[in-house]
N, C-alpha and C positions, 0 to 999 in steps of 0.2 A: 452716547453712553447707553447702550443698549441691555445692561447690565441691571440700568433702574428697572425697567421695563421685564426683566428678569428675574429678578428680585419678586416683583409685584404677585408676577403668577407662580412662582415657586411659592410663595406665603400662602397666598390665596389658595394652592392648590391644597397646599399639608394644614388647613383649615378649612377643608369640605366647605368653602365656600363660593359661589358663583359669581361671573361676573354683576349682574342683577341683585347679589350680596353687599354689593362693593359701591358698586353706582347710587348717585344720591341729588341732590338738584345741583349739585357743586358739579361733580363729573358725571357725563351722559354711560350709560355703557357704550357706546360706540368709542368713545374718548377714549374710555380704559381698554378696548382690546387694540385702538393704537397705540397706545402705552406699551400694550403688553406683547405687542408684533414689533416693536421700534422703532413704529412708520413716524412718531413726536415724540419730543422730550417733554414733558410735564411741566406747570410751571411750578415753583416750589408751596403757592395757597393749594393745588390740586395734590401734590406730594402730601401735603400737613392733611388735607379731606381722607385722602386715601388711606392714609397712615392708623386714620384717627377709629375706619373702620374694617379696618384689618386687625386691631388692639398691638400696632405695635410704634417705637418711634421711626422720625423718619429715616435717623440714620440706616438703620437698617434696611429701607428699601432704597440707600445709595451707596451701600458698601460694596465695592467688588469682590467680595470675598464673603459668603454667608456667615452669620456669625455661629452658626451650629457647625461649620468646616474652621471655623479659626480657632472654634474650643476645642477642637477633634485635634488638631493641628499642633495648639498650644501645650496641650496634654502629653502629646508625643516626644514634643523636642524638651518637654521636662525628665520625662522618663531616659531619655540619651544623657541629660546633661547632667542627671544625677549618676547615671555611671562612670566607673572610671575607665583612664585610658584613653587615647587619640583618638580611635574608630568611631565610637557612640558621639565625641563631641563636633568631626567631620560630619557622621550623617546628620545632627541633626544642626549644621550651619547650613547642607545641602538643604535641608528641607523646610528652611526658614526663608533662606536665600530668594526665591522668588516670591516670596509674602510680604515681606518688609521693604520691598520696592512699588510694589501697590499705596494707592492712597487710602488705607483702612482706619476705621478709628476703632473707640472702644476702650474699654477696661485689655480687652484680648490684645490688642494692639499695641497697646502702649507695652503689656508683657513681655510679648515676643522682640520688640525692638529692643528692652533691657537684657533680657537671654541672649539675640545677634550680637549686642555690644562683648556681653560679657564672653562669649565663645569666640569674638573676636580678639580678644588680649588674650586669652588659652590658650588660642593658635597662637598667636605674636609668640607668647613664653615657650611653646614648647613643640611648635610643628613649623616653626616659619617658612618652610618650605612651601608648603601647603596655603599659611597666610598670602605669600606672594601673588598667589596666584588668582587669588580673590580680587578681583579689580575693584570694588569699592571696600576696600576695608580700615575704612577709621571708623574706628568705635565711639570715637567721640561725638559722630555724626548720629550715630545709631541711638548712645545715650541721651541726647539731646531731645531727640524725635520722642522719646520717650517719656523724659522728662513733659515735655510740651503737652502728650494726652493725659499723661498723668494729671497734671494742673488742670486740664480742662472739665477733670471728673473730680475737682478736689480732693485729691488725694495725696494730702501733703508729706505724708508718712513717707509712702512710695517715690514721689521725688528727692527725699532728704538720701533714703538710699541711694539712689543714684551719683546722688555727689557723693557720700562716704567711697559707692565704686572708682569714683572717679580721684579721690585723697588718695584710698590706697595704691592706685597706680604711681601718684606720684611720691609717695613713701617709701615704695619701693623702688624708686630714681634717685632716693636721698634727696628730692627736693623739700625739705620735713616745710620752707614757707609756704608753698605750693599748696601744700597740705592743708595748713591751718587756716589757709585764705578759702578750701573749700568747707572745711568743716563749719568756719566761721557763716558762708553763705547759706549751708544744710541749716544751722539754728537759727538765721533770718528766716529761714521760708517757714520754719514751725512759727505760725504766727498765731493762733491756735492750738492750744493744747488738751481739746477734750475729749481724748479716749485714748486707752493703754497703748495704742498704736504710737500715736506721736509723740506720748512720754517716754516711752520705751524708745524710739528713735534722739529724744533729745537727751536721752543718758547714754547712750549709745557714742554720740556726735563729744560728748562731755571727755568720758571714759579713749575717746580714740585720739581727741585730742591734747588730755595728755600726755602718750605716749610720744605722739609727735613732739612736745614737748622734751618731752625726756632724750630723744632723740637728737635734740638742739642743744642738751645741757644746760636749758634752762630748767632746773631741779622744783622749785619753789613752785612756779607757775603750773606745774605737772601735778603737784600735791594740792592746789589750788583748783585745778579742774577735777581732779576724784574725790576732792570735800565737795566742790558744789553737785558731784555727782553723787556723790552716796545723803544728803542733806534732802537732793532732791527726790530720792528714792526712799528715800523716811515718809518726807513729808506727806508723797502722792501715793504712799503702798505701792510702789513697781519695783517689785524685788527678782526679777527676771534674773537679772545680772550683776544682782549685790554682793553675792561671793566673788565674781572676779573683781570688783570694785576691792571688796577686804583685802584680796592678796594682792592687787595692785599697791596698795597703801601697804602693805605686809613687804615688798621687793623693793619699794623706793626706799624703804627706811633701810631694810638688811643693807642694799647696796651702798650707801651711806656708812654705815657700820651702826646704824642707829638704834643698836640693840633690844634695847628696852622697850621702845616706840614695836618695831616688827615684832615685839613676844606678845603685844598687847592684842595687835590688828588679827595675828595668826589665833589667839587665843578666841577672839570674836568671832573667826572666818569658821572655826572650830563648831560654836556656839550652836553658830550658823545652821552647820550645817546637821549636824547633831538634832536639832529640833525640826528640820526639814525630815528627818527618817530616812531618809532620801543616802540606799547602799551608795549608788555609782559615786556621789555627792562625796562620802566619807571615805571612798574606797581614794577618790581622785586629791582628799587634803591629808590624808596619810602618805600619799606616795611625792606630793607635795612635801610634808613635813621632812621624809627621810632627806630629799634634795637639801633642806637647808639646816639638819643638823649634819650633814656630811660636807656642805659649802660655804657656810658662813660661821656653824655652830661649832664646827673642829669636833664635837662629838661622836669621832666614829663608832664607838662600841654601840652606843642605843642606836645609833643608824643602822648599825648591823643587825641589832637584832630588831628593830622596828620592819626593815625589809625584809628578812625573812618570816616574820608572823603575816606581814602584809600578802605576801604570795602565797601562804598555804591557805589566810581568809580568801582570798581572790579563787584560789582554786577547788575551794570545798565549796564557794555558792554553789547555787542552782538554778538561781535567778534570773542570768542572761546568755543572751545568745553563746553559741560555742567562737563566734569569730571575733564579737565584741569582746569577750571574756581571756580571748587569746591576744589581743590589744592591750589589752591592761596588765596581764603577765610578762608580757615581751617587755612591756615597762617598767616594772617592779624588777623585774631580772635584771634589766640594763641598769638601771640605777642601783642593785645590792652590788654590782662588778664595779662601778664606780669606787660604792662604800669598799669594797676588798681592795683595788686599787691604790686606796690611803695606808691600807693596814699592810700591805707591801706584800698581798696573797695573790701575786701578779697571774699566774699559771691559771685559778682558780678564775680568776676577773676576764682573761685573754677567751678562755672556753666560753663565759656569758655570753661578752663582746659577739663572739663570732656566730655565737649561735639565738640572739637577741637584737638583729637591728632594728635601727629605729627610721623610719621611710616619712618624711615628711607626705602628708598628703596634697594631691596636686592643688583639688578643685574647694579645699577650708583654706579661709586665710586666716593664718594663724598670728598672733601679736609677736611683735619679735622680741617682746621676751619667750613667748612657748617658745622659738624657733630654735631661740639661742639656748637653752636648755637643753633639748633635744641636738643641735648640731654638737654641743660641746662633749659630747661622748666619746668624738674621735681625738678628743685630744688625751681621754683618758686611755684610753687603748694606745696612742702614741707609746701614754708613760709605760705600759705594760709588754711593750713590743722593745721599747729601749731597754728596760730594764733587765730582758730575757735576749738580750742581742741584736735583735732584730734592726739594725739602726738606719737600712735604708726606708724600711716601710716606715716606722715609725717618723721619720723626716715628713714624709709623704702627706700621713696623716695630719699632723702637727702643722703643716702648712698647708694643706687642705682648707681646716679647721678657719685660723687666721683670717683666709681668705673669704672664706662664707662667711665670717662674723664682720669683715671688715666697715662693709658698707651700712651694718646696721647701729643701734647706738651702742657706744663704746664702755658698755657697764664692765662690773668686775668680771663679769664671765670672761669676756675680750679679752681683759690683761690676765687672765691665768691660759684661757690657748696662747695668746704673747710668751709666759713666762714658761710655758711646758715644750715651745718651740725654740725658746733660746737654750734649754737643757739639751734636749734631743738634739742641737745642730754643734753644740759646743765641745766636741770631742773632733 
């Protein structure tokens, strides 16, 4: 491994220090320039001697890969992986792809092997062409490795992640046991909970699993996981993710029909968010709110007018980005086309429709309630395609729709693309 030996005088060197620096009664210099030529491997008391006066650990003078090149490295395939699109997440599996087959360790290490896994299931979902041709590619091999340096640097947070990565793949298999069997193992490994890190993971692990829950149609147990998760998020001040918590409790109750319970939770999620000052916060439970006095509340007129006062606030800010800003209107649009939809101003709704989609994004996994939210638009457009003639597209849609909700759980969203598919097909 002439790499140690590589290491040694690369350190040595970008520390202006000499052999005669280095050497001490432990290692002769003569020792250390055959270390440093590869004519002997070291033994690991002389590695620990060396180590001790160079100021660094040993790992690092047996890592094949320097660790100023694996943070140069790790940095890059984050910058790809945060872009969208096939290209950025190819180059940077290309550019991992021979690092993650070395024996490296590290904080660096364990990262890049989370990143391989995860760009390995992006490929799976949406390039598999390209996956195939990757000859080692199971991700699950990659998250593992991962998992294991993670543990080695205590970093229990970072491992829990890994299994939430690993639920959601199988959630999105509909194996929802699968799921609960990994979340259940994420909150064994939190065995330890003293910093925002791990609490915020173990409300995390709480919060996903009751969806998987909900998923199962076990109802109660799902309600049972966002009490002990918002209880727990009281107790310890980790309010990260307390608003999705309230409208989680806010959807199980509407979908339910549990009226009074959802006015309660939405009126708190409100409270919420309201005392946070926090625009994006308020802009995001208003356009919330219009969804569910147009879906559950049957109120279309204040939906109507809730969505359009919501889109002339959204586009008088001045606050946010022009493309963030334009994400938040394409949504308050699509969802007033919805409200006009009910009020049978189909023409008016069809123009929104076309000129407001809604794209799920690749690289957020979104809960499949956002999903389903968001996919059930095209059923709305179905009703507005039927109802102007249109009856083969509107079919189209309508079973579209069905089909991407099928695999997920089967809330009322589901049975209204069901029942706006059995209109459109029934002539």
């Amino acid at each position: 491994m002439t790499h140690v030996g590589e290491n040694i005088k690369r350190i040595r060197t970008a520390k202006n220090m000499t052999i005669s620096d280095v050497a001490n009664e432990h290692v002769s210099r003569g020792m250390i320039s055959l270390i440093e030529n590869g004519k002997t491997q070291p033994s690991i008391e002389r590695l620990q001697h060396i180590a001790r006066q160079l100021g660094v650990n040993v790992s690092e003078l047996v890592e094949e890969v320097p660790r100023e090149e694996l943070q140069r490295m790790m940095k890059r395939a984050l910058e790809l992986w945060g872009q969208s699109g096939q290209r950025p997440a190819v180059e940077a599996e290309q550019l991992l792809r021979p690092i993650v087959g070395k024996n490296i360790t590290g904080y660096e290490a364990a990262r890049m092997h989370e990143i391989y896994a995860r760009i390995l299931y992006y490929l799976y979902l949406f390039a598999v062409d390209l996956y195939k041709e990757i000859a080692e590619n199971d991700w699950t091999l990659f998250i593992e490795k991962a998992m294991e340096r993670y543990r080695a640097l205590q970093m229990d947070w970072r491992v829990v992640r890994c299994y939430i990565f690993l639920a959601e793949i199988e959630f999105d298999r509909a194996d929802y046991y699968a799921a609960v069997d990994l979340f259940d193992r994420g909150i064994k490994e939190l065995n330890v909970m003293d910093s925002i890190e791990t609490k915020s993971m173990h409300i995390q692990l709480l919060f996903a699993k009751a969806f998987t829950f909900e998923a199962l149609g076990q109802h109660e147990q799902a309600h049972e996981m966002v009490d002990q998760a918002i209880d727990f998020a009281r107790a310890h001040m980790v309010l990260e993710n307390y608003y999705q918590l309230l409208n989680m409790k806010v959807w199980l109750h509407y979908d339910r029909l549990e009226m009074e319970k959802a006015r309660e939770y939405a009126e708190e999620s409100y409270l919420f968010a309201k005392l946070l000052k926090e625009e994006t916060l308020l802009f995001e439970y208003r356009l919330t709110q219009v969804s569910r006095e147009e879906f559950f509340e049957k109120n279309y007129e204040k939906a109507l007018r809730d969505a359009e006062q919501l889109i002339q606030d959204i586009e008088a800010s001045g606050k946010y980005p022009k493309d963030y800003k334009g994400e938040f209107v394409v949504l308050a649009k699509n969802m007033l086309a919805r409200v006009l939809t009910r009020v049978e101003r189909y023409e008016e709704a069809l123009s929104l429709f076309e000129q407001n989609r809604i794209n799920l994004p690749e690289r957020v996994q979104l809960s499949p309630i956002d999903t389903a939210l968001r996919v059930i638009s095209s059923s709305y457009e179905a009703i507005c395609r039927y109802r102007l003639g249109d009856l083969t597209q509107a079919e189209k849609l309508a079973r579209s729709t069905v089909d991407r909700l099928h695999g997920m759980p089967h809330t009322s969203l589901y049975h209204f693309a069901r029942e706006v598919l059995e209109e459109v097909t029934s002539k």
